[in-house]
C-alpha positions in Angstrom: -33.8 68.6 2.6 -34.2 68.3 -1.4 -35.8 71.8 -1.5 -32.8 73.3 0.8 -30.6 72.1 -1.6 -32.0 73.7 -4.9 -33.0 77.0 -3.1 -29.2 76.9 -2.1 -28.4 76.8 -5.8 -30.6 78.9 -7.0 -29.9 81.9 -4.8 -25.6 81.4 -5.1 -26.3 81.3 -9.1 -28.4 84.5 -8.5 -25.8 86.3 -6.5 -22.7 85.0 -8.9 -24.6 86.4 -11.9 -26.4 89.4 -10.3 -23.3 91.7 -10.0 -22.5 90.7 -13.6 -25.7 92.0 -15.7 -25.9 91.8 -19.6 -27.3 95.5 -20.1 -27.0 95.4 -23.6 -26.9 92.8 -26.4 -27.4 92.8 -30.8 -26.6 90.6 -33.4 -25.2 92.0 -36.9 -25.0 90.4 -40.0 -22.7 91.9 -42.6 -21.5 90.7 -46.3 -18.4 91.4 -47.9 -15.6 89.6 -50.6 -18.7 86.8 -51.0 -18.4 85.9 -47.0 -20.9 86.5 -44.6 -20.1 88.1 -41.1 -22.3 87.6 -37.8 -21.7 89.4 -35.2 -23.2 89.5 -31.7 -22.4 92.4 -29.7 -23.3 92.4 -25.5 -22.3 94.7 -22.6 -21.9 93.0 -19.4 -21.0 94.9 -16.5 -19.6 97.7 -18.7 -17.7 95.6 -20.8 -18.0 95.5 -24.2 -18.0 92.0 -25.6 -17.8 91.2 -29.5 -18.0 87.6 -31.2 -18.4 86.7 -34.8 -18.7 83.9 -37.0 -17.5 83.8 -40.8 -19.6 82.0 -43.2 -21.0 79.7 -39.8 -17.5 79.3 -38.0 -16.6 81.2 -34.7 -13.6 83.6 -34.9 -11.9 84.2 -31.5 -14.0 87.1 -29.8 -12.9 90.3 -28.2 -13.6 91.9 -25.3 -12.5 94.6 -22.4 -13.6 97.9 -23.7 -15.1 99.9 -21.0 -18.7 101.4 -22.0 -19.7 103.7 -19.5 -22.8 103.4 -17.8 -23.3 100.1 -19.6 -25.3 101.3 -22.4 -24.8 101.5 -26.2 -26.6 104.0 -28.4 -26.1 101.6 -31.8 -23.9 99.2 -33.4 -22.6 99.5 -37.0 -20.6 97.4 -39.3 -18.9 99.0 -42.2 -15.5 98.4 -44.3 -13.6 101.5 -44.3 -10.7 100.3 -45.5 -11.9 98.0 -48.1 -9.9 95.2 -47.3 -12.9 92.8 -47.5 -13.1 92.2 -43.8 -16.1 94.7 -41.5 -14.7 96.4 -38.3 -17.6 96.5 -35.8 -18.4 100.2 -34.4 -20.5 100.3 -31.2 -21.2 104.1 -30.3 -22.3 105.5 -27.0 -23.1 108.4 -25.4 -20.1 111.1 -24.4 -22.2 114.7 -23.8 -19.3 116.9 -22.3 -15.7 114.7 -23.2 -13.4 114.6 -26.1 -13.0 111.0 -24.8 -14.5 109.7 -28.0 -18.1 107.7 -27.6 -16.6 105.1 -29.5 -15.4 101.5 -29.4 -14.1 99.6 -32.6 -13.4 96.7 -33.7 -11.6 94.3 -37.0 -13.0 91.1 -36.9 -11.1 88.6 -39.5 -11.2 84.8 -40.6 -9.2 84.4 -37.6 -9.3 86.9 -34.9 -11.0 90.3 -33.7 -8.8 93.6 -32.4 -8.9 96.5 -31.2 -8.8 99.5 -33.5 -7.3 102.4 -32.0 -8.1 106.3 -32.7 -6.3 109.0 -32.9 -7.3 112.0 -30.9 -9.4 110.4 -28.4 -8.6 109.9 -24.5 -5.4 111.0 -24.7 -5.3 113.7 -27.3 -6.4 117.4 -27.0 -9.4 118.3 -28.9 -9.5 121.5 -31.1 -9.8 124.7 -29.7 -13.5 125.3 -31.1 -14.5 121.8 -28.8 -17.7 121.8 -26.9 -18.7 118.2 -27.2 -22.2 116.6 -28.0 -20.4 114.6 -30.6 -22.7 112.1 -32.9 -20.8 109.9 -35.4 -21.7 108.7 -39.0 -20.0 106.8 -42.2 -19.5 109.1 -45.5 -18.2 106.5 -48.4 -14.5 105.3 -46.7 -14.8 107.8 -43.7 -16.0 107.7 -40.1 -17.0 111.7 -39.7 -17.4 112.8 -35.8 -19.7 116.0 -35.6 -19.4 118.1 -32.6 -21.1 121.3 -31.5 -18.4 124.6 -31.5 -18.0 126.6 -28.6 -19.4 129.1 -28.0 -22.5 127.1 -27.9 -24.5 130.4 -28.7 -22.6 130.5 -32.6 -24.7 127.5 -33.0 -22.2 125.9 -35.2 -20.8 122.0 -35.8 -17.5 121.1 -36.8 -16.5 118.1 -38.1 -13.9 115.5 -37.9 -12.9 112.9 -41.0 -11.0 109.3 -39.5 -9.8 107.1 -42.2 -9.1 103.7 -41.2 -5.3 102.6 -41.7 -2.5 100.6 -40.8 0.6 101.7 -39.0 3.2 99.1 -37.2 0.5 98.5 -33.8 -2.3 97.6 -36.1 -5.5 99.3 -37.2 -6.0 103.3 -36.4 -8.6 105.9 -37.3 -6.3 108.8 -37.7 -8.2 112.4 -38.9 
């Protein structure tokens, strides 16, 4: 009867938690303004899940950024803007879609948000677009690369996002 019990147990945790798989997880310190930043970074289910600590105390986590397929190429923190807090960049793949392959995020003393970009999902990509895009930092910049179409020119163009503020928070804006 004592073994029914347990196998009971174990099989309904299996089943809650098997539809619900971590497919991706990193931790990522960062220093900045004399305060250290720890971040740990996990996809679970396709959900992008951020929480961080500043100098040892938790800072209210973020979360519901869809990753698609559940998998992260690489996780960055930088301070574009310089205002002594990192925002978190976690890239993934995005072959064939001006849908950007990225996800970012501020994380302060006191809480993490959502950055938003500009030209992403809903925007229209220039007319040279072909996708294959790969991101990287340049001083205060984020730079998206893309390949130009016709794929035969054999040619990238580039993208510049600043990080700034506007009235509905933080934005990457080319």
């Amino acid at each position: 009867m004592r073994f029914g019990a347990i196998a009971a147990v174990v099989l309904a945790a299996f089943f809650w938690t098997g539809c619900k798989r971590e497919t991706y997880r990193t931790d990522l310190f960062y220093k900045a303004g004399g305060k250290t930043f720890a971040f740990t970074v996990t996809v679970i289910d396709r959900t992008l899940y951020v929480s961080s600590m500043v100098d040892g105390k938790t800072v209210a986590g973020s979360y519901g950024e869809m990753v698609p397929d559940g998998k992260l190429a690489r996780v960055e923190a930088a301070d574009l803007n310089a205002d002594g807090e990192p925002e978190l960049y976690a890239f993934y793949t995005r072959n064939y879609s001006w849908w950007s392959g990225l996800a970012a995020v501020s994380c302060g003393e006191r809480e993490c948000v959502t950055i938003g970009m500009e030209n992403s999902a809903d925007g229209h990509p220039p007319a040279d677009y072909c996708g294959e895009d790969a991101y990287s930092f340049d001083k205060d910049a984020l730079v998206r690369q893309y390949t130009v179409c016709p794929r035969e020119v054999k040619k990238l163009g580039f993208i510049r996002y600043k990080l700034v503020k506007n009235s509905f928070g933080l934005l990457l804006k080319s």
